[in-house]
C-alpha angles and dihedrals in degrees: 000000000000099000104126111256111198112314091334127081120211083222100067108057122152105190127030130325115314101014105128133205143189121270105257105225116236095238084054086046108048080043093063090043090053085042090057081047090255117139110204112225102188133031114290109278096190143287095279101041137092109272106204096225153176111246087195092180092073095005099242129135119245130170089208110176117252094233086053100044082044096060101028101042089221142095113185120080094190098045084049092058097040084057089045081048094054091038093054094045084045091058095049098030090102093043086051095053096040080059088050100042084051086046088059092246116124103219110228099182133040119271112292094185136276096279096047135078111265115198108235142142127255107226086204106065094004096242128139107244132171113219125160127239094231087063095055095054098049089052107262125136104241092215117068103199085048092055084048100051094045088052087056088261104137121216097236118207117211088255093043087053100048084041091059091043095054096045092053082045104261123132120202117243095179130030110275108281096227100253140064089217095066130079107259113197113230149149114277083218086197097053106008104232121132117246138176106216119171115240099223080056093047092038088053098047115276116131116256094236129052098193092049085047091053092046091045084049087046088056100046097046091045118134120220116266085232089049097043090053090048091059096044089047089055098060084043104260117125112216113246103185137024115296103267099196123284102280087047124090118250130200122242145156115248097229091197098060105002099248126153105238142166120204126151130254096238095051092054085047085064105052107279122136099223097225116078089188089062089044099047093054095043086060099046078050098046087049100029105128104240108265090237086058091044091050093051096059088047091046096052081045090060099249129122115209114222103185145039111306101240097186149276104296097037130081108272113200114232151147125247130215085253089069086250123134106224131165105220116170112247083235089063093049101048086060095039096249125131094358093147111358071195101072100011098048128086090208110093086234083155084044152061107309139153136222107227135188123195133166151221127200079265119023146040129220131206126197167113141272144178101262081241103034138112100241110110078037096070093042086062090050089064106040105281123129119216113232104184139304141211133233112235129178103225126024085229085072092045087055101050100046091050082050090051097052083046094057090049100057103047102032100028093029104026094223121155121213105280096205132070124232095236090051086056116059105158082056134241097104090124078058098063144089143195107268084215100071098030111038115210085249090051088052094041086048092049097053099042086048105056086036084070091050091058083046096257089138102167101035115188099250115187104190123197127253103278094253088075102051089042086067114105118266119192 
């Protein structure tokens, strides 16, 4: 199978199994390929193989087979279906033009095929378009601004257009942007504001300015002032101002509880009371947990109220089973958190304890510790200086006056924390301040002061070495 017999060859058959040929000669070949207008550009395969090729007619490089090339007397598959193609436009060419001329287009170019824009004029408005065939078929129009106008669209010149602008009161402020359907920036003439209408909106009836046609709509809907009162009396709010139109707060006088509110007359229309004070309170009523309820969670905590409950999230004086008077919240109890700082806490709040100060370049600290204990220690681990600090009896008083330097900074002095958590990790940083804004003196000055006030007259004041307190501050 394949060994040459005689002058045919098993390998070059051109019909079923077993039909034989003679072998075509390579010079007979490559002269059929030149005849077809195929220049070979490598030796003969084989009848039935690819033949890399010239097509020198359109330049471009095929690899045809000999026994096609042979039968068909071409090479190229894409020249032959770019002749089909022109055949076949050739042959409904006249059928093509006969669909525009109906359509009312004037071909001025052969045909170029039903998917592709074929130059033509439109008899209606004497432009040159270029529309498909296959468009028309299919019902369009073929000329947009025709469409448009017969739609009632209007083809705007640029003086037309600044024409229509200054008759409705707008002047231009930019050239006329070349459509109707693009913002176009001008001069409201009645109010004065700058707006940017589109002409084809204007043209067809909108106003040319949204903020006069609010106010125009405002005044329609308006309610009378008489009417308006009436309404507001009526939910028990006594106007206080003018009425300023129905989405506008208006201020008014709770008469239930003799606030200064503002609430809007469409909002009281709906249902709303108009005092968020009054509403507040009716809800924390409405879902305040019964006193006897409240007692008996502090009771089977072993604390005794001895005051009011005022409720979950505020301090509730009682007395613990230690004989100690604390304020825990009802939330943290019930969670049995902060039921007594005394004997949950590690703090010696009922013990010896100190008020110290120390200091960064940029921040002071104020703060407590355990008059044995490791705190101002571990400040100086991590970069603090200590400044002084003071000997106190009890950690309670410790605590209350560091509260009360606290308070002082943030609601006398309005000064935020000047440290960030992260920055802190040995913890306080909610207890600092910048040492711009507070100096150590004015610190010192401040607790002593207020020391003497609660009759501690000769405090225990331990003060720094002086390097620490040589170091910048602010």
């Amino acid at each position: 199978m394949g060994a040459a017999v005689g002058d045919v060859t098993m390998h070059e058959l051109t019909g079923g199994p077993g039909r034989l040929r003679r072998r075509v000669d390579p010079v007979e070949a490559e002269r059929i390929m030149l005849r077809a207008g195929v220049r070979p550009l490598t030796p003969f395969p084989g009848v039935h193989k690819p033949w890399r090729s010239l097509h020198e007619a359109c330049g471009a490089e095929i690899a045809p087979l000999l026994s096609n090339v042979r039968r068909r007397g071409t090479a190229c598959r894409q020249c032959g279906a770019r002749k089909r193609g022109a055949a076949r436009r050739a042959r409904n060419a006249e059928a093509a033009v006969s669909v525009m001329l109906a359509a009312g287009f004037e071909p001025l170019v052969a045909y170029p095929g039903a998917g592709k824009p074929w130059l033509c004029r439109h008899l209606t408005c004497g432009e040159e378009r270029t529309p498909t065939l296959n468009g028309i078929r299919g019902g369009g129009t073929g000329c947009r601004p025709c469409d448009l106008a017969a739609r009632g669209w209007r083809n705007w010149t640029t003086q037309d257009a600044v024409t229509f602008f200054q008759n409705i009161g707008l002047e231009p402020l930019e050239p006329y942007p070349g459509s109707s359907t693009r913002p176009w920036r001008a001069r409201h003439t009645a109010c004065g504001r700058t707006v940017s209408p589109r002409l084809g909106n204007v043209a067809s009836g909108q106003g040319p300015c949204r903020e006069c046609g609010l106010e125009a709509t405002h005044r329609a809907l308006r309610l009378d002032d008489e009417v308006a009162a009436r309404i507001m009396r009526e939910k028990g709010l006594e106007p206080a101002a003018p009425f300023p139109g129905v989405d506008l707060p208006w201020e008014c006088v709770h008469l239930v509880c003799g606030r200064h509110v503002s609430p809007t007359l469409t909002n009281i229309k709906r249902g709303q009371g108009g005092c968020n004070g009054c509403a507040m309170e009716a809800a924390s009523l409405r879902l305040r947990m019964p006193e006897d309820d409240a007692a008996a969670i502090f009771l089977a905590a072993g604390l005794t109220p001895i005051a009011p409950y005022p409720g979950s999230m505020r301090p509730w004086a009682a007395q613990h089973v230690c004989g100690r008077t604390v304020t825990p919240t009802l939330s943290n109890v019930r969670t049995r958190r902060g039921i007594c700082r005394y004997c949950n806490s590690a703090f010696p709040f009922a013990g010896p304890a100190n008020l110290y100060l120390v200091t960064t370049d940029d921040a002071l600290k104020i703060g407590m510790a355990a008059a044995d204990g490791r705190r101002i220690r571990t400040h100086e681990l991590r970069g603090w200086r200590h400044l002084w600090s003071i000997d106190l009896p009890t950690g309670d008083a410790a605590y209350n006056f560091e509260q009360t330097v606290l308070q002082h900074w943030r609601d006398e002095l309005g000064l935020p924390a000047a440290v960030a958590p992260d920055a802190m990790p040995q913890g306080g940083a909610t207890e600092t301040v910048s040492s711009h804004e507070v100096s150590p003196e004015d610190v010192l000055s401040f607790v002593l002061r207020v020391m003497e006030e609660q009759g501690i007259t000769e405090p225990n004041v331990t003060m720094a070495d002086c390097a620490s307190w040589q170091q910048p501050f602010g």
